[in-house]
BADO-964848 format. One record per atom (N, C-alpha, C, O): residue in three letters; x, y, z. Coordinates in pm, whole numbers, padded with zeros to 5 digits, always signed. Each point is the difference from the previous one (the first is absolute). Layout:
BEGIN
ALAXYZ
...
// end
This chain:
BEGIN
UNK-06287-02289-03906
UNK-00067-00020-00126
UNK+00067-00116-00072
UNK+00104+00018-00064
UNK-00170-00154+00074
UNK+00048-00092-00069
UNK-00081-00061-00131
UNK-00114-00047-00001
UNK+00185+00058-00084
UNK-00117-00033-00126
UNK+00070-00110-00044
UNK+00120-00022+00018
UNK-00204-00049-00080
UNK-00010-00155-00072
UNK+00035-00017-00139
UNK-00102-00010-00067
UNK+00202+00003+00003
UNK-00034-00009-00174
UNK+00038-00097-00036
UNK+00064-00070+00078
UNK-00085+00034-00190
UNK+00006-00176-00065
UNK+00116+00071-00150
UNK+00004+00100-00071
UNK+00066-00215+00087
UNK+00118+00051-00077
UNK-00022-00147-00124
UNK-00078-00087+00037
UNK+00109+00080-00097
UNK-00006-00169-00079
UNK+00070-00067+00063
UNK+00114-00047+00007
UNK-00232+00055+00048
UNK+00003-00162+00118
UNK+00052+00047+00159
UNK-00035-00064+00099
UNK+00102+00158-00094
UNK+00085+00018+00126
UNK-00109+00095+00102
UNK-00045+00105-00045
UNK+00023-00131+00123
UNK+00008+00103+00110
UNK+00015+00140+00098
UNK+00008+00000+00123
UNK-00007+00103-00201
UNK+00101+00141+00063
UNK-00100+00017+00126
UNK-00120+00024-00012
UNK+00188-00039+00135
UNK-00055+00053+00152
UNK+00037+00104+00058
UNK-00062+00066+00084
UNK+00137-00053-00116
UNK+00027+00181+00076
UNK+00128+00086-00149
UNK+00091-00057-00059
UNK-00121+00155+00048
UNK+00095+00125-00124
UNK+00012+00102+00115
UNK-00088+00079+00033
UNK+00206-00092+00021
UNK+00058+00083+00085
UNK+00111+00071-00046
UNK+00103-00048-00047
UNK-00128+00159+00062
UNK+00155+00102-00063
UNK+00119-00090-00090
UNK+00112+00000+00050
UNK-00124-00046-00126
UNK+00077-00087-00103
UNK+00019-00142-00015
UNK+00064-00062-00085
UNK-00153+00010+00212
UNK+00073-00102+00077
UNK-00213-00041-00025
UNK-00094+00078+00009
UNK+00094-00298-00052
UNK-00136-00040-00021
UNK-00004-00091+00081
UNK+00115-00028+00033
UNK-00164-00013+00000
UNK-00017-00150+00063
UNK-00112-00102-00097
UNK-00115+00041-00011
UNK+00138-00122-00031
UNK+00000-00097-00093
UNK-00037-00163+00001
UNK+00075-00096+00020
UNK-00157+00098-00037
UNK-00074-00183+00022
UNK+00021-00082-00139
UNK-00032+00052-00107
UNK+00081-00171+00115
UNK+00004-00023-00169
UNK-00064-00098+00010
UNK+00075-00075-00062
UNK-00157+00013+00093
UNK-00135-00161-00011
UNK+00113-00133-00078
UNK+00052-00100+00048
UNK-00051+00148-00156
UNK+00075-00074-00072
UNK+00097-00055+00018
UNK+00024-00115-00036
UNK+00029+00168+00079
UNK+00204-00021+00072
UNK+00018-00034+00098
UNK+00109-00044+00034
UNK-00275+00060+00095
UNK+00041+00024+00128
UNK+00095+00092+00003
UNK+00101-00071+00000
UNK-00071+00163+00003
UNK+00094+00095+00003
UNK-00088+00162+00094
UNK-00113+00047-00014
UNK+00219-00009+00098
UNK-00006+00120+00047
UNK+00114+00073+00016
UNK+00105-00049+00041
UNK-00121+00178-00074
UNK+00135+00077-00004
UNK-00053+00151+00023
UNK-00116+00042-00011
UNK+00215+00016+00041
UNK-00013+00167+00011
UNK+00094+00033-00098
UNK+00121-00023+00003
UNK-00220+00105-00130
UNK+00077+00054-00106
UNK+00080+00181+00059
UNK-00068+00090+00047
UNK+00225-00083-00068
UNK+00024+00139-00007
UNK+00002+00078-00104
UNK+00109-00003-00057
UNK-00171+00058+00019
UNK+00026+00121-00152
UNK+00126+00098-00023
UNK+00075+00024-00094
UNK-00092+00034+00260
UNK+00042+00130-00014
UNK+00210-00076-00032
UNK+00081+00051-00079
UNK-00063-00140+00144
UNK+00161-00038+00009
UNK+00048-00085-00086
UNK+00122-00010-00012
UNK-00194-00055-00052
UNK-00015-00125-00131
UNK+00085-00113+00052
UNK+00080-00075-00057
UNK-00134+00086+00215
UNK+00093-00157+00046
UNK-00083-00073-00009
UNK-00117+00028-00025
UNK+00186-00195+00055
UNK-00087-00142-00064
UNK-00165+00038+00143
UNK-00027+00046+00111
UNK-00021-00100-00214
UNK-00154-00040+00075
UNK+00032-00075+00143
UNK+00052-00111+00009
UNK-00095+00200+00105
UNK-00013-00111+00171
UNK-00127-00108-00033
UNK-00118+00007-00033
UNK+00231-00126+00069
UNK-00144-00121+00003
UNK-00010-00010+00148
UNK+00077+00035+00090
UNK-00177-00085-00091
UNK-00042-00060+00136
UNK-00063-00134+00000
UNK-00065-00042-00096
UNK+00081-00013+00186
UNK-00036-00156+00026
UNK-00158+00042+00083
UNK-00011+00047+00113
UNK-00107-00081-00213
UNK-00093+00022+00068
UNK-00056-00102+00074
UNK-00118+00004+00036
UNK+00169-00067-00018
UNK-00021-00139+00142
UNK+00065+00012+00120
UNK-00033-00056+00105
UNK+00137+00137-00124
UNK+00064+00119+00149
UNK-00137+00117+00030
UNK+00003+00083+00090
UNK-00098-00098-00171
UNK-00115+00144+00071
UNK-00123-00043-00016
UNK-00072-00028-00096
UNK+00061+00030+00265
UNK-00154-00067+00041
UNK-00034+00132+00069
UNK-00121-00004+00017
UNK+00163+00105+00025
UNK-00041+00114+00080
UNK+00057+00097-00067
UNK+00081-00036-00086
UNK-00104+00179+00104
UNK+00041+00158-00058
UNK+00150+00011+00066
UNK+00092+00055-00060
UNK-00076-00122+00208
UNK+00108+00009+00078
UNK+00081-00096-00100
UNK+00095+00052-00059
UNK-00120-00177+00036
UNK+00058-00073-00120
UNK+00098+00139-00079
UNK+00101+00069+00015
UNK-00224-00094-00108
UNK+00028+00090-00078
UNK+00124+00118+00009
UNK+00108-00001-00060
UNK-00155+00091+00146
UNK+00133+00097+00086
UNK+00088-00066-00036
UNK+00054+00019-00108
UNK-00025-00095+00173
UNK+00184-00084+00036
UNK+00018-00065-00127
UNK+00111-00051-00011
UNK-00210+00034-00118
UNK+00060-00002-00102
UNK+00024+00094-00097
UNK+00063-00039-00098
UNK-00103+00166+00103
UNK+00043+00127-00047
UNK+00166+00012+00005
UNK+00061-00026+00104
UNK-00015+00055-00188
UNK+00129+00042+00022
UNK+00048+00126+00045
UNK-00049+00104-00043
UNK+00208-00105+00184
UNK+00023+00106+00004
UNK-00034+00148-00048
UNK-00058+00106+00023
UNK+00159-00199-00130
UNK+00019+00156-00146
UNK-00149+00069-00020
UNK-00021+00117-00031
UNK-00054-00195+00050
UNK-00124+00092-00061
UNK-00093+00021+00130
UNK-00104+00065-00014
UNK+00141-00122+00150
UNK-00055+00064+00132
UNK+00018+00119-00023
UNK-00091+00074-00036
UNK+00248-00026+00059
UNK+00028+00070+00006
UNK-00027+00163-00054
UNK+00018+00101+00068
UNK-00068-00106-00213
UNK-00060+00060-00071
UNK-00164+00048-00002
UNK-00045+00084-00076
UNK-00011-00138+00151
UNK-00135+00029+00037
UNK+00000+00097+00138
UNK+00082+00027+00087
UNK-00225+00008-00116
UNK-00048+00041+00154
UNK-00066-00168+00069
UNK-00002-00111-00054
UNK-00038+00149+00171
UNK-00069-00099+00088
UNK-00118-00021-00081
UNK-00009-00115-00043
UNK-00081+00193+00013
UNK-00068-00028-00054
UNK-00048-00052-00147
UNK-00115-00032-00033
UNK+00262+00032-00063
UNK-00046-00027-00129
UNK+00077-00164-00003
UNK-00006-00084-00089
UNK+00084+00078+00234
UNK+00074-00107+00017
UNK-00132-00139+00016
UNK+00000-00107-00061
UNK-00084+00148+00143
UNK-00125-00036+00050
UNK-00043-00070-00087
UNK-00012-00122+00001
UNK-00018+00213-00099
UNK-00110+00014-00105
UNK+00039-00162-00105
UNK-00071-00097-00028
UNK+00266+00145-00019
UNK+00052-00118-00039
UNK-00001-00150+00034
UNK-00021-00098-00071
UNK+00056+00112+00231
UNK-00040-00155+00089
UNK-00160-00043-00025
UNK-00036-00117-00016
UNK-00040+00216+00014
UNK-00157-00110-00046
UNK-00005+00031-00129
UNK-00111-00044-00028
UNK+00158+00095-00083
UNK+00010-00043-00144
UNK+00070-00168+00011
UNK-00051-00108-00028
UNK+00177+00139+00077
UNK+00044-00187-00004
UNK-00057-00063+00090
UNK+00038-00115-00021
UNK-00114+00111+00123
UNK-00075-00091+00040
UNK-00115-00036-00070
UNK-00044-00112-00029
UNK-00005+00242+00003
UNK-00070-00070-00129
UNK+00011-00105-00137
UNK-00056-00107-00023
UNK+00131+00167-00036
UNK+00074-00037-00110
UNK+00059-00164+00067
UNK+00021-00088-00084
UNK+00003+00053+00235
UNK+00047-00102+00015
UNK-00140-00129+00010
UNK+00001-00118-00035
UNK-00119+00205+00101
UNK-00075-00073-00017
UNK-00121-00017-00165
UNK-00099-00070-00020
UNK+00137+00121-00025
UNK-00024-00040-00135
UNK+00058-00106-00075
UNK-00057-00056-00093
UNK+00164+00032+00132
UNK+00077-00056-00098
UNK-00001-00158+00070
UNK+00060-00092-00054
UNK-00148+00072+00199
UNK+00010-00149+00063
UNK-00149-00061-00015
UNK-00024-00114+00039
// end
């Protein structure tokens, strides 16, 4: 279940258990926001993600780790998305 919302101006692509994935138009900017730990925002270089596999290998450890396979999934085509939006 991936839903779309428009933030002023920004992007939200995936609201996963605390954790957003985030398009900003404006900034060129992509990042994975964490809630639940109040550590700094993961950016990502969305010109490193032309594929979901992209994507994957730019997910970080720390937050592989924390998913199932499947919500891990779900995250890699939120930022592939989110990467092709923003080119």
């Amino acid at each position: 279940m991936l839903n779309v919302l428009a933030l002023f101006g920004s992007e939200i692509l995936l609201w996963l258990s605390h954790k957003r994935v985030d398009a900003e138009p404006q900034g060129h900017k992509l990042q994975i926001q964490c809630n639940e730990d109040k550590t700094v925002d993961i950016r990502i270089k969305y010109e490193k993600v032309s594929s979901v596999k992209d994507a994957l290998r730019e997910v970080p450890d720390r937050l592989k780790k924390n998913l199932t396979q499947g919500k891990l999934q779900d995250m890699a085509k939120a930022v592939y998305r989110a990467a092709q939006s923003l080119t």
